[in-house]
C-alpha positions, 0 to 999 in steps of 0.5 A, a space after each residue: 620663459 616669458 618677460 613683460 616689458 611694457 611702459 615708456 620705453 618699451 620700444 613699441 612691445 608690451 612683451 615677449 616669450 622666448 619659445 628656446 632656453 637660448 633665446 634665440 626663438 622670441 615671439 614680440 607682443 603687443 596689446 591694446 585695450 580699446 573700449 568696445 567701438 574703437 578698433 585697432 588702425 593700421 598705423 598701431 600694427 605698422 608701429 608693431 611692425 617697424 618695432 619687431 623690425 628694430 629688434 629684428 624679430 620674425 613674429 609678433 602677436 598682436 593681441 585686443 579687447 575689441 577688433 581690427 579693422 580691414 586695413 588693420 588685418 591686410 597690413 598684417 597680412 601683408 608684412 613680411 614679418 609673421 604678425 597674428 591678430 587676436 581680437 576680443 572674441 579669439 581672445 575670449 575663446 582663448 581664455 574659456 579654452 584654456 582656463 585663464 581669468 574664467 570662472 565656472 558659475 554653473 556645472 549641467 548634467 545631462 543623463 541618458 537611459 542606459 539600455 544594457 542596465 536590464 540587460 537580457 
């Protein structure tokens, strides 16, 4: 089950997935929709953190249009709550693997000689 939160208020999560019908597993997520160009700072994911930190949560996903910068991800890295950075281009690998918000514009067939078709 999931629940977007988001807005004023939101405590500094835009969401979060119960992973157990009890809740007692939650993953808190936070996104950002930055132009291309304007990357996500350490001081967004040290927000994240501290608010995963209030709710006491042990995981949070940290999800962009466009990319984190170097001290964005060692911040992460080093944070004793497991944070997961997703940037624009996992984001868009996400979406094409699984199917979400994709379309498919063209389909290609490649055919082969099949050798037993004659056979012996």
């Amino acid at each position: 089950m999931s629940q977007a939160l988001g807005g004023a208020g939101d405590g500094g999560v835009d969401g979060v997935v119960h992973q157990d019908p009890l809740g007692l597993d939650r993953v808190y997520i936070q996104a950002k929709r930055y132009k291309e160009g304007n990357s996500v700072g350490p001081d967004a994911i040290n927000s994240f953190i501290g608010a995963l930190n209030i709710k006491r949560a042990n995981k949070g996903l940290f999800v962009t249009a466009s990319s984190f910068t170097k001290q964005a991800k060692d911040h992460a890295e080093r944070s004793t709550t497991h944070v997961v950075l997703i940037d624009g281009d996992q984001l868009a690998g996400l979406m094409v693997r699984h199917a979400v918000g994709v379309v498919v514009r063209d389909t290609i067939e490649i055919k082969a000689i099949d050798e037993g078709f004659f056979g012996e």
